[in-house]
ROMIRO-163262 format. One record per residue (C-alpha): residue in one letter; x, y, z. Coordinates in pm, whole numbers, plus 50000, padded with zeros to 5 digits. Layout:
aXYZ
...
This chain:
x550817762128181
x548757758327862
x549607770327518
x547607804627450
x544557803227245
x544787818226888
x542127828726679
x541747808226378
x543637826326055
x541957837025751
x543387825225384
x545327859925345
x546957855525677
x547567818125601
x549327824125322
x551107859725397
x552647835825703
x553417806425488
x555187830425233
x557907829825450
x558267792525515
x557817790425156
x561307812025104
x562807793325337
x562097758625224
x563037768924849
x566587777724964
x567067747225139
x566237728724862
x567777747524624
x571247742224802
x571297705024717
x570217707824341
x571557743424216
x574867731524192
x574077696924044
x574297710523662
x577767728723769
x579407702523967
x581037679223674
x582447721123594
x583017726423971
x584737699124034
x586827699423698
x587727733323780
x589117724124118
x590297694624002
x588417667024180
x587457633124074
x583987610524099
x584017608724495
x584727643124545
x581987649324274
x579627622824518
x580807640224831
x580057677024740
x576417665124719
x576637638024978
x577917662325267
x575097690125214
x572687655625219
x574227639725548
x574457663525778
x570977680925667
x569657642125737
x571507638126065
x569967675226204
x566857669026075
x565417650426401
x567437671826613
x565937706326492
x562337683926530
x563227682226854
x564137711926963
x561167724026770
x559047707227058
x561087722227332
x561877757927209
x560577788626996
x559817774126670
x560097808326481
x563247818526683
x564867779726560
x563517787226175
x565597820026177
x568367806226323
x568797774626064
x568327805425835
x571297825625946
x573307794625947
x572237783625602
x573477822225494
x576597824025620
x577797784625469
x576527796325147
x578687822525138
x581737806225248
x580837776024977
x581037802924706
x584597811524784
x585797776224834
x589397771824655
x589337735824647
x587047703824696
x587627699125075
x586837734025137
x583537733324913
x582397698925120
x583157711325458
x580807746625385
x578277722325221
x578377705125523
x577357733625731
x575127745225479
x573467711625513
x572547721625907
x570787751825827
x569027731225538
x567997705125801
x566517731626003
x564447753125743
x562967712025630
x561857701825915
x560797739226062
x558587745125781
x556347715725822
x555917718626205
x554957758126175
x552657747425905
x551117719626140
x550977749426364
x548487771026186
x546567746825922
x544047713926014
x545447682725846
x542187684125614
x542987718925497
x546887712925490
x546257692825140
x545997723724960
x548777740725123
x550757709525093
x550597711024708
x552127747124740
x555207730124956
x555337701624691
x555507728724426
x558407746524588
x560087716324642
x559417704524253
x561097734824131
x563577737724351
x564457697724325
x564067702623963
x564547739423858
x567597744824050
x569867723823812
x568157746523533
x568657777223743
x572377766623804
x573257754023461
x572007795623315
x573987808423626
x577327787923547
x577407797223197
x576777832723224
x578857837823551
x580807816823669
x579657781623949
x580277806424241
x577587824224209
x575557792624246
x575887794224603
x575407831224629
x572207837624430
x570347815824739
x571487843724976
x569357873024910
x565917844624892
x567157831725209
x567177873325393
x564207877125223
x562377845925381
x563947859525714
x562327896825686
x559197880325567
x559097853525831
x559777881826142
x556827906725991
x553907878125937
x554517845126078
x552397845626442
x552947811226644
x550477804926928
x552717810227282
x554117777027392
x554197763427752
x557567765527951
x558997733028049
x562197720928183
x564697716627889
x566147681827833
x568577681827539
x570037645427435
x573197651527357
x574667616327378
x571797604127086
x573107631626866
x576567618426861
x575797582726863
x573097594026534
x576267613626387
x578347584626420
x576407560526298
x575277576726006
x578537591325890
x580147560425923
x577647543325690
x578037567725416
x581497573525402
x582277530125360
x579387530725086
x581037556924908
x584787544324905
x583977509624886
x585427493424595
x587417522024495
x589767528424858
x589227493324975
x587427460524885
x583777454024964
x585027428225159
x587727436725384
x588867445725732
x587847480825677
x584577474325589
x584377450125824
x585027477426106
x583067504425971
x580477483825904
x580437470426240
x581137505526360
x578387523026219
x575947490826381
x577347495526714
x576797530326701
x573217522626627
x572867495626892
x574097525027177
x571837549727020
x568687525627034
x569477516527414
x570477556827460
x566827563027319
x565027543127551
x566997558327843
x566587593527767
x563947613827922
x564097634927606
x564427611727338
x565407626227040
x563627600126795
x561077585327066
x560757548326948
x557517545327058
x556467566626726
x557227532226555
x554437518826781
x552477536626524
x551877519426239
x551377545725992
x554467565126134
x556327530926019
x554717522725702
x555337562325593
x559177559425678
x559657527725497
x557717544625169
x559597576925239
x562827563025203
x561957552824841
x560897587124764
x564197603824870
x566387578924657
x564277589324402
x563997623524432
x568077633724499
x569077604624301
x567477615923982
x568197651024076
x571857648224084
x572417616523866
x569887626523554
x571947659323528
x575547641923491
x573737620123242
x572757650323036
x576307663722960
x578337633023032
x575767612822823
x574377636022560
x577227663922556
x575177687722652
x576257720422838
x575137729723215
x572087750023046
x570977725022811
x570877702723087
x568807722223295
x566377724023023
x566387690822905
x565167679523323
x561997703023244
x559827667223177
x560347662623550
x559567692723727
x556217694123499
x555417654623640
x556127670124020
x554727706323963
x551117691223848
x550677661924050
x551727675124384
x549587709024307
x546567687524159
x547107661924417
x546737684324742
x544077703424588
x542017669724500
x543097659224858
x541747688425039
x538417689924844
x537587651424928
x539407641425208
x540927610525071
x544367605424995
x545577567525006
x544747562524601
x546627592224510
x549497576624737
x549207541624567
x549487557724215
x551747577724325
x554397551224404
x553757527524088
x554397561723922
x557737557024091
x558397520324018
x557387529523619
x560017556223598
x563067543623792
x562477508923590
x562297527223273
x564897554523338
x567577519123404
x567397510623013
x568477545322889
x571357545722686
x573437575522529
x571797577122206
x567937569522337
x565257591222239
x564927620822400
x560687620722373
x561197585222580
x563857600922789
x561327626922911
x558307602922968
x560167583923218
x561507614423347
x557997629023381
x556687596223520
x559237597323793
x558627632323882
x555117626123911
x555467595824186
x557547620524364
x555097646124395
x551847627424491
x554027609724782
x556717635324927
x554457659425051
x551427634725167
x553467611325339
x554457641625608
x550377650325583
x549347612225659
x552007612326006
x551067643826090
x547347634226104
x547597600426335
x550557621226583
x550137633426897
x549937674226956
x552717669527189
x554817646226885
x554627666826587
x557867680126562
x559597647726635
x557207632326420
x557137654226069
x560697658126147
x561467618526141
x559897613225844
x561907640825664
x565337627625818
x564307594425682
x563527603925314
x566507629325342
x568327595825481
x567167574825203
x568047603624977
x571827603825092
x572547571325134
x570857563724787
x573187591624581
x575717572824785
x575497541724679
x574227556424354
x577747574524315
x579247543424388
x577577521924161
x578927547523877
x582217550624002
x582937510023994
x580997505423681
x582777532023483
x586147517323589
x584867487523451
x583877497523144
x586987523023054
x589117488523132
x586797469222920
x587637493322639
x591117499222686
x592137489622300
x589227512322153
x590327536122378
x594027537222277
x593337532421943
x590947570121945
x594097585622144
x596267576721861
x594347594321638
x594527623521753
x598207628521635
x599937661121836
x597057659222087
x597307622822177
x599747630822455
x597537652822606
x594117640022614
x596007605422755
x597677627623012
x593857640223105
x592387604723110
x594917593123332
x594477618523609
x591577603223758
x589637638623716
x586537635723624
x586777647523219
x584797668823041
x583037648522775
x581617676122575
x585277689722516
x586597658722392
x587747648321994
x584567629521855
x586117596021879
x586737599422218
x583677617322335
x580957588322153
x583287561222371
x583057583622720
x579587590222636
x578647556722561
x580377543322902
x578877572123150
x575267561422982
x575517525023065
x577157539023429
x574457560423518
x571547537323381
x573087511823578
x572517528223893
x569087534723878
x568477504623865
x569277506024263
x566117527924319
x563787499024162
x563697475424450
x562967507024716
x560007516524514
x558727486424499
x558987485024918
x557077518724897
x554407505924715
x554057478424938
x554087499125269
x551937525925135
x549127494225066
x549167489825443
x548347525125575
x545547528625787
x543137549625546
x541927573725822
x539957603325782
x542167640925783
x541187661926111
x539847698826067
x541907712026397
x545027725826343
x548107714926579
x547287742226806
x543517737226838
x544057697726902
x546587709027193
x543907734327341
x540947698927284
x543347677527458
x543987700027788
x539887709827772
x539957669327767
x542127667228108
x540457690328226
x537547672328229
x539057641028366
x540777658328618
x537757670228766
x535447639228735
x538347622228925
x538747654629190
x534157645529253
x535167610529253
x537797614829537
x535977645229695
x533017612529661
x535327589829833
x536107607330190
x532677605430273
x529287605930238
x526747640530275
x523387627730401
x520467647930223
x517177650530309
x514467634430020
x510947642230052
x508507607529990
x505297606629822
x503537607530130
x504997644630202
x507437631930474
x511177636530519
x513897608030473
x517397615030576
């Protein structure tokens, strides 16, 4: 069977269907950055420390990295729409149960879940977009998506910082529900899909574990190494070794599988390669300055979960007006590599310049780099999906768009990961490197001495902005150098980017949607097909005919 033809949509209908998708992707976003303000509150509240503070962001991050491919997948095998509503629904109900969580472990196992339905509504948006918009015309729409994703990325930790102060962190996790109904209504009424051909369903179950694994196992040694266990040890020798073994079976498993659910032979492709290797760079940069720039603004600069929020503006205007200006530029000329290649120095510039901030820096410089940053984010998130989804097959673009998202969202775990632990280690370092100075502020303090040394020695993560002066210029001063210190992590990524992005076939964007280079391709067969049915019909033998010569006589 052959996918039903569709009429091509007009702008209103474009965008009354993308509306939807729109919603949808703002929630999912919005569940890995609303909460970033909030969580050195959240997790004082419920009395966690750094890891759990890592963690709450890390498991939303994993598992929406380690579904990503799968719901790609299954987007190539099942109802797209029906899939979008589902990771909906699930994204709904984990949000809820986040906001009544009563301690850290609860609050990472619903962000956990939440992270599924988040994986879904990523990945889901991009292949019904591929759907109903031509590569060439997707530019446009793609700085719309880039938008979202700035101020969600970006405006969420403003958005959660207001909604902490006013209300209280829980309702952090319930403000995304009525959005995410919203985009659900709005998705049933106006989204139309062409009809898909039915094919025998071939699920790989055993790549999805061996994926899990693998990936879980990576993240969980990065974060607890050097603060559970050494570096070097035999744990992180068998992790280690775990999580590569795990990767080995799910390579082999790949190959095997009639239903692969990351087909290897998409890294035949050379710009499907070169866009995973730059993507990477762009998530680390993305979540890590996300999650990491907010700590730095109240554990850093004292400033409250609002004032934080406001002070990340600089980088939601760098991703708001390069990813709009970008696609629209992109759209209207058809070329997109330079804005790429800025794009990523934009990136080197602003992780390099964001690793020399210190506690007391200015904030005008503060917000250049911060702006510069946001801006390499934009002009490569976005395009990089665009670029794949050009150069993939019909047949491919789930697994495709999808497997560059898992990657960034991959990139963007693993690097708040390692990010986390970077801080962690280097904070311990520093509080033992100032042990005397420390004392000597405790004793200061007189009647409160006992207590504040009580609260340091808890292992909690403390609440700089509440502390006596002499403390708080000492903790601030220590979580500065910490959290400049691990961007300095993101500099060498963006410097791959740069590099892979350099070596991307520059090939022209398509006009056809998805669905009209599906209905070409068949049309295509089609035409073989039949020019090998003459050439066997051709083959069993020949038909005399009868010619008439220039003499008027008959030759048979």
């Amino acid at each position: 069977m052959s996918t039903s033809t569709a009429p091509r949509m007009t702008q209103r209908h474009v965008l009354e269907a993308l509306s939807g998708l729109l919603l949808g992707m703002f929630v999912s976003m919005l569940a890995s950055t609303v909460v970033s303000t909030s969580l050195p509150v959240i997790v004082h509240e419920l009395e966690g420390n750094q890891t759990a503070f890592t963690w709450v962001v890390t498991a939303t991050l994993l598992t929406t990295a380690i579904s990503t491919p799968i719901w790609g997948k299954l987007a190539d095998l099942f109802n797209r729409k029906l899939l979008f509503q589902l990771a909906l629904v699930i994204f709904v109900l984990a949000s809820a149960s986040a906001g009544f969580a009563l301690d850290p472990a609860m609050l990472i196992a619903s962000r956990a879940v939440q992270g599924l339905g988040a994986g879904g509504l990523a990945a889901l948006s991009q292949v019904l977009m591929a759907d109903i918009i031509s590569p060439r015309e997707r530019g446009r729409y793609m700085g719309l998506f880039g938008a979202v994703m700035a101020v969600a990325t970006i405006g969420g930790p403003l958005l959660g910082g207001v909604i902490t102060d006013a209300w209280g962190w829980r309702w952090n996790f319930f403000v995304a529900l009525p959005i995410a109904i919203a985009a659900l209504v709005i998705v049933q009424r106006t989204l139309r899909v062409p009809a898909r051909a039915r094919s025998t369903v071939s699920i790989d179950y055993l790549g999805i574990v061996l994926l899990s694994i693998s990936v879980s196992l990576l993240l969980v040694w990065v974060t607890n190494a050097g603060v559970d266990y050494e570096w070097w040890s035999l744990t992180t020798a068998l992790m280690v070794g775990g999580a590569a073994l795990a990767a080995i079976l799910f390579v082999i498993v790949e190959l095997r599988s009639k239903e692969p659910l990351i087909p290897l032979s998409l890294f035949r492709n050379r710009t499907f390669t070169l866009a995973v290797l730059a993507s990477i760079a762009t998530g680390i940069a993305m979540f890590g300055a996300s999650v990491f720039l907010s700590q730095y603004m109240q554990l850093a600069r004292g400033a409250t979960p609002t004032e934080a929020g406001l002070m990340t503006i600089p980088m939601i205007g760098g991703l708001l007006v390069s990813s709009v200006g970008v696609g629209a530029l992109i759209t209207k000329y058809g070329r997109w590599k330079p804005y790429l290649l800025v794009g990523s120095a934009s990136l080197i510039a602003g992780s390099s310049l964001l690793s020399t901030i210190h506690y007391d820096t200015n904030f005008a410089l503060v917000s250049l780099y911060m702006f510069l940053l946001g801006a390499g984010v934009g002009m490569t998130m976005q395009n990089l999906v665009l670029v794949v989804q050009n150069t993939s097959k019909p047949t491919e673009i789930g697994v495709a768009s999808s497997g560059i998202t898992f990657f960034r969202s991959l990139g963007g775990t693993v690097g708040v990961s390692v990010m986390g632990a970077a801080l962690a280690s280097r904070v311990v370092e520093l509080v033992a490197g100032s042990k005397e100075e420390i004392g000597r502020a405790i004793a200061e303090l007189g009647a409160d001495a006992p207590v504040w040394a009580q609260r340091l020695q808890s292992g909690a993560l403390p609440q700089v902005s509440a502390m006596p002066d002499s403390l708080r210029l000492i903790f601030e001063d220590i979580y500065a150098q910490g959290i400049s210190h691990s961007f300095l992590i993101a500099v060498p990524f963006a410097v791959v980017s740069l590099v892979a992005i350099a070596f991307l076939p520059n090939k022209p964007l398509t006009r056809m949607t998805t669905s009209e280079r599906m209905q070409a391709a068949e049309a295509d067969l089609a035409t073989v097909s039949t020019a090998q049915g003459m050439d066997a019909l051709t083959a069993t033998g020949s038909i005399p005919t009868t010619q008439v010569d220039h003499d008027g006589r008959e030759n048979s």
